[in-house]
C-alpha positions in Angstrom: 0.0 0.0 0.0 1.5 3.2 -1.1 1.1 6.3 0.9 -1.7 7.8 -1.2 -3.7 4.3 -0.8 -3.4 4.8 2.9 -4.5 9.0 2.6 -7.7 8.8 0.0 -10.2 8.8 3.3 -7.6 11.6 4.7 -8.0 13.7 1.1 -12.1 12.7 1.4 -11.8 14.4 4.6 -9.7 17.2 4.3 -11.9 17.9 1.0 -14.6 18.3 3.2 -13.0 20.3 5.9 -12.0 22.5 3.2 -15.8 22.8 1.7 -17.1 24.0 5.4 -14.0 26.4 5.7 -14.6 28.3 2.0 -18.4 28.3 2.5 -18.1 29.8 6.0 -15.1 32.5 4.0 -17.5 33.3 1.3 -19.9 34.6 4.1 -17.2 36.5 5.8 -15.6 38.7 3.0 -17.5 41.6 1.9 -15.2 41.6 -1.7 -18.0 39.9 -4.4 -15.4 38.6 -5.7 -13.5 37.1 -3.7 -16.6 35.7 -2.3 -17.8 33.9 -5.5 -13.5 32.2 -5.7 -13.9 31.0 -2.3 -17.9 29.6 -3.1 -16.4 27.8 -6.2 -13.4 26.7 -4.0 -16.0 25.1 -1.7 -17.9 23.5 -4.6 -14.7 21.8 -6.3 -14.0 20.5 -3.1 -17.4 19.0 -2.1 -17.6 17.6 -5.5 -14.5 15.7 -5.4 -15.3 15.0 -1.7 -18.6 13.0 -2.7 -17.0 11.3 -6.2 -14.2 10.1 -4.1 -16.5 8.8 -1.3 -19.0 7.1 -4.0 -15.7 5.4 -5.8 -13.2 4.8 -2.7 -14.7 1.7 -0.2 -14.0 2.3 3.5 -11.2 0.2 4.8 -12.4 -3.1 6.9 -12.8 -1.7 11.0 -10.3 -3.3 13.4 -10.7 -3.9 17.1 -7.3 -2.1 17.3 -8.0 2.1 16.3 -5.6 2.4 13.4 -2.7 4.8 14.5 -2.2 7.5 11.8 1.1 8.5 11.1 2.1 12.0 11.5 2.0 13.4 7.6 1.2 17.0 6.0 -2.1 16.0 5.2 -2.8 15.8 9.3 -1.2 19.4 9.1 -3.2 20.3 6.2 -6.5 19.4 8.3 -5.5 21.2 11.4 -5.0 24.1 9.2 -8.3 24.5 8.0 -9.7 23.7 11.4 -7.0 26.5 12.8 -8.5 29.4 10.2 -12.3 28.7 11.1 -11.4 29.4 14.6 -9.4 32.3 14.4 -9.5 34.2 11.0 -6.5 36.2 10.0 -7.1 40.3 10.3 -4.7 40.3 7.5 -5.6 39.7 4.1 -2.3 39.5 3.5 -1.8 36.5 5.9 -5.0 34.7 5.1 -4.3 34.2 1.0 -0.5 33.5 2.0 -1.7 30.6 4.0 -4.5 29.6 1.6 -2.4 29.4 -1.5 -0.1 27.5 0.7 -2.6 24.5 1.5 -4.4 24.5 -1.7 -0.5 24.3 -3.4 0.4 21.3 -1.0 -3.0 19.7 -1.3 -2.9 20.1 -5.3 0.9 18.1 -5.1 -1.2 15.6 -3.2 -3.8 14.9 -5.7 -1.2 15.2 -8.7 0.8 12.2 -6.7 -2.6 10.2 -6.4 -3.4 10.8 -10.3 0.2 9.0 -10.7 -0.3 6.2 -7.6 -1.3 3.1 -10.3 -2.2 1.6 -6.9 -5.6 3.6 -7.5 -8.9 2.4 -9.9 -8.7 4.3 -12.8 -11.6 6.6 -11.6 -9.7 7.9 -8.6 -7.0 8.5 -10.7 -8.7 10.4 -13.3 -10.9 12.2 -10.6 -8.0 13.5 -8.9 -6.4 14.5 -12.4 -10.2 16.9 -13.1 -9.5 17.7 -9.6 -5.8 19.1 -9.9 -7.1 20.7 -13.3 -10.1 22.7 -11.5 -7.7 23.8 -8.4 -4.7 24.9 -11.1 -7.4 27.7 -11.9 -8.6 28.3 -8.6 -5.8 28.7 -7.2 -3.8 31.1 -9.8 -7.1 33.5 -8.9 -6.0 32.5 -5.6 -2.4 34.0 -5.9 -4.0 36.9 -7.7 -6.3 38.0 -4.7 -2.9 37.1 -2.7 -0.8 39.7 -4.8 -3.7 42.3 -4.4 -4.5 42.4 -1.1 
């Protein structure tokens, strides 16, 4: 099992995380246009959230909790988590550390479209995935160098 087999319920997960943080940021920025990036961010991220879950099959349950190794994608999730609790006064500071996490997540997806250890549909999910967050997140760079 490669390390992106043992992450695709971490991605499903983080994918969601991310689709409650960018709804609850659309709500909070008064910029229209920013708020309609960070809805679309939300959307891409609950659509691959629910096509991963539909395609992906939950590993077995052991009596034994699984221990999860310590990786960026426990990082990424804590992030997420971190910004909903306490949002950055600085514009600045929040798109830094967006464009950050969508960058690392979109390396994590591009590693799963390349993981033959995945069906065919997770790999090609995660490749319209990585396509859809490209563009997101070059407007995401832009609202970064404007703020």
């Amino acid at each position: 099992m490669t390390d992106t087999t043992s992450s695709i319920s971490d991605l499903i997960e983080i994918s969601e995380d991310g689709t409650a943080f960018y709804e609850e940021a659309a709500q909070k920025v008064k910029d229209k246009k920013v708020s309609t990036l960070f809805a679309r961010l939300a959307k891409a991220k609950s659509e691959l959230a629910a096509e991963l879950s539909a395609e992906v099959k939950p590993a077995p349950k052991s009596k034994k909790p699984a221990k999860k190794p310590a990786s960026s994608l426990v990082e990424l999730s804590k992030v997420y988590t971190g910004m909903r609790k306490q949002w950055p006064d600085s514009p600045v500071e929040r798109f830094t550390r967006m464009a950050e996490i969508e960058g690392q997540l979109q390396t994590t997806f591009q590693k799963v479209v390349l993981d033959r250890d995945h069906s065919f549909v997770v790999r090609v999910l995660a490749k319209q995935y990585v396509s859809k967050a490209e563009v997101l997140n070059k407007e995401l760079r832009a609202c970064q160098r404007n703020a």
